[in-house]
N, C-alpha and C positions, 0 to 999 in steps of 0.2 A: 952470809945468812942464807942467801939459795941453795950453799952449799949442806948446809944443815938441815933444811926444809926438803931438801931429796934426803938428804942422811934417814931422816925421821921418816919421813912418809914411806921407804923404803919397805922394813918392816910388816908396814901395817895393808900397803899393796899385795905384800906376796901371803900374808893372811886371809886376803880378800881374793884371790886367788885361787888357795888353797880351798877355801870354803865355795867358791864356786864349784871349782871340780870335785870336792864330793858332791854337789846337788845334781852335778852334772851325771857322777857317776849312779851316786843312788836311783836319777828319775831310768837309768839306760836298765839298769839294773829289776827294776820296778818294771819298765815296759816290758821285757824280755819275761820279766816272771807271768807278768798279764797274758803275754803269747801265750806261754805253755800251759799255764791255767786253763782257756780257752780252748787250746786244741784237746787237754783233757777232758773236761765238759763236753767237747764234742763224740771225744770218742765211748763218753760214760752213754749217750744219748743213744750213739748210734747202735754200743752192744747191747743195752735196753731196748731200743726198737729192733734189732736181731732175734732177740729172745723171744720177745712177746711173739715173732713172725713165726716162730717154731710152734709157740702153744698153742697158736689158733690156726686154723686152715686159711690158707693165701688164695686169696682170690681170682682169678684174672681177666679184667675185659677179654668180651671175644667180638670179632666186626666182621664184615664181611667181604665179599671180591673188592669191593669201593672203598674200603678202609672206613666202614661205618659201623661205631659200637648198635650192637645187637644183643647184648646180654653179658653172661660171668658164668664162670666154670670154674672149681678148684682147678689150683696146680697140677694136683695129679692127673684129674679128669684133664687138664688140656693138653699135658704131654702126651698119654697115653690113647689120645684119640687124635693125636697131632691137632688141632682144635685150630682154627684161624686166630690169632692174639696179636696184640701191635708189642713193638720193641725199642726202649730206647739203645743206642750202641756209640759210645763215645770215643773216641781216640785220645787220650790223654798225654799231652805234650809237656815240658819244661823247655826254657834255651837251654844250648850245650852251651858246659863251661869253656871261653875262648880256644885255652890249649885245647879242646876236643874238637874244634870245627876245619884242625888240618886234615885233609887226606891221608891213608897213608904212606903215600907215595912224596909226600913232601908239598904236596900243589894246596893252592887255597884253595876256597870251598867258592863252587860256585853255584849250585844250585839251593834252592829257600830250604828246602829238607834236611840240610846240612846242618843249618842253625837250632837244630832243636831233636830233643830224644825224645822218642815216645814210649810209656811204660806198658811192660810186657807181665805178665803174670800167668802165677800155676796156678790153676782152679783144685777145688777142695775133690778129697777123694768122693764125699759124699755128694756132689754134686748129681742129678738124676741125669745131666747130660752132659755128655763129653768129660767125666770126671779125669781129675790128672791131667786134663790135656792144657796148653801153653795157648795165650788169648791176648791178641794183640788189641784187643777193645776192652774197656768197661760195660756191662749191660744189665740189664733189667725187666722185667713182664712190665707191661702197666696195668695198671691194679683195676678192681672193681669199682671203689669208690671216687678214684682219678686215673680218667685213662690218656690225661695228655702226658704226650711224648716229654715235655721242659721236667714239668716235676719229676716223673716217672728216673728221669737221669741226675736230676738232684740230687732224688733221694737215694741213687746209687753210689754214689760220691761220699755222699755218708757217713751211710752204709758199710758197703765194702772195702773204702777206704780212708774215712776219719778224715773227711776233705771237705772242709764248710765254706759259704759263701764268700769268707775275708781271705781263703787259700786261692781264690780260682781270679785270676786274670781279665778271660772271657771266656761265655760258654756261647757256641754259635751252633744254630741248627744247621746242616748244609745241606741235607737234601733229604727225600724219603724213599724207601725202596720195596718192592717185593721177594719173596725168597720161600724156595721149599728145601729143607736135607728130608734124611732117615729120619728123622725126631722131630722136626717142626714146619709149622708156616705161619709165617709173620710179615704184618705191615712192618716193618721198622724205619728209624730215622736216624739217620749219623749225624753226631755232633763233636764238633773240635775245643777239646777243651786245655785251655795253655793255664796252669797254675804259676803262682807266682815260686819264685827262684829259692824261698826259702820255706814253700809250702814243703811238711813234712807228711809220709803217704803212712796208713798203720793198719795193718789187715784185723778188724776188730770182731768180724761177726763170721770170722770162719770161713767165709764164699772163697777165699782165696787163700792157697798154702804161703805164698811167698811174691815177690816181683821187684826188678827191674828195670830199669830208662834206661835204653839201647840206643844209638841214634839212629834216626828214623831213613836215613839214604842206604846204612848196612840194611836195616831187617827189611827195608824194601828191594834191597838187591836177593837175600835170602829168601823171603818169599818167592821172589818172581822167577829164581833160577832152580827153584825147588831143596834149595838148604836145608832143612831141617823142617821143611814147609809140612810134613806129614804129622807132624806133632803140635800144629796149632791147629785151632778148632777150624772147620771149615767156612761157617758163618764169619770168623777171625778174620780169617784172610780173605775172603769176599769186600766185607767191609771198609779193609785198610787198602784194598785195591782202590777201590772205588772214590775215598778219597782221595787216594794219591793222584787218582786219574780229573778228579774234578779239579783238585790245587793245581794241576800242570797246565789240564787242556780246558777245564769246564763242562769235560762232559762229564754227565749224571746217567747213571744206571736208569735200567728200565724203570716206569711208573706206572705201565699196566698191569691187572694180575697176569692177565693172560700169557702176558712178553716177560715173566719173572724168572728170576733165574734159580732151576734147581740143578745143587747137586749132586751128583750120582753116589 
């Protein structure tokens, strides 16, 4: 009879089964569409808020030697009077995929830089500064009606790259700095931001032709040895110095205007 009682139930097991793993497979199927759903919505949002930034005139806090809002200037008016403006500047990380964190010499990876690529982009021809040129940061003005540095890099993320809060890992401020080139002077703030492994990047509102994920121990040996170093923006490479230099040693760039770094 037990014999028959497996016989029977046999059957009706691999039925129950079967009908699991379609629920199983429909809800994976379900989630994944919800992802892509969502990252569309996001990127519907971000080239909607891209567009409206073209039709109206862009604002931008301006502060002063202290890094204290004083007023707003259009964009133009601030480029073109070099205008004092704060800056968000993010460094945008993923981990490298295992097979990528050999050497190429065969050896293991042993410095933390190794574990992770950071995303490189071409800025848009139309850009009003540094157009065409290769930008080893994310960045941003902050605006008139919000001139903190958090949002201001949020809403770059966006923005310029269809990257919403369920994409990003962690976003950490790490320090703030001074800086003058030819084109600008800015308070700015670097921030390290690790998205997650299956965050998907989508250049939506045009700031950026293309980009990216280098790992971050070559493009810091490239920068540092002068590689290719004259075709990233200068502020680019200030920045990703400066982290690199805070993650190794701790030290932080100057915090005075006075001791700020321009350059030439």
């Amino acid at each position: 009879m037990t014999s028959r009682l497996r016989a029977s139930a046999s059957p009706r097991v691999a039925l129950a089964r079967a009908r699991a793993s379609r629920t199983l497979d429909a809800s994976s199927s379900a989630s994944a569409s919800a992802s892509v759903r969502r990252a569309r919505r996001r990127r519907r949002r971000a080239r909607a808020s891209s567009e409206s930034a073209f039709e109206t005139e862009e604002y931008c806090a301006l502060v002063n030697e202290r890094n204290e809002v004083i007023g707003s200037a259009t964009r133009r008016e601030t480029v073109s009077s070099r205008a004092l403006g704060r800056g968000a500047f993010g460094v945008v990380l993923k981990r490298a995929p295992v097979d990528a964190r050999a050497r190429d010499d065969g050896s293991a990876s042993t410095s933390a830089s190794d574990t992770f690529t950071a995303l490189v982009t071409r800025r848009s021809a139309r850009k009003d500064v540094w157009p065409n040129a290769l930008d080893a940061v994310t960045s941003g003005v902050c605006q008139r009606d919000d001139a903190s540095y958090e949002t201001t890099m949020r809403r770059e993320l966006e923005e310029e790259l269809g990257v919403g809060a369920d994409d990003v890992v962690s976003l950490t401020r790490m320090f703030t700095f001074p800086y003058e080139d030819r084109y600008m002077r800015v308070w700015g703030a670097c921030f390290e931001i690790i998205l997650r492994d299956d965050a998907e990047v989508a250049y939506v509102d045009g700031e950026v032709q293309t980009g990216a994920f280098e790992r971050l121990d070559d493009l810091a040996v490239n920068l540092r040895d002068g590689r290719e170093g004259d075709k990233f923006t200068p502020i680019g490479k200030y920045v990703l110095r400066s982290y690199l230099a805070y993650k190794s040693t701790g030290t932080t760039p100057p915090s005075e205007w006075d001791d700020r770094h321009v350059e030439e």
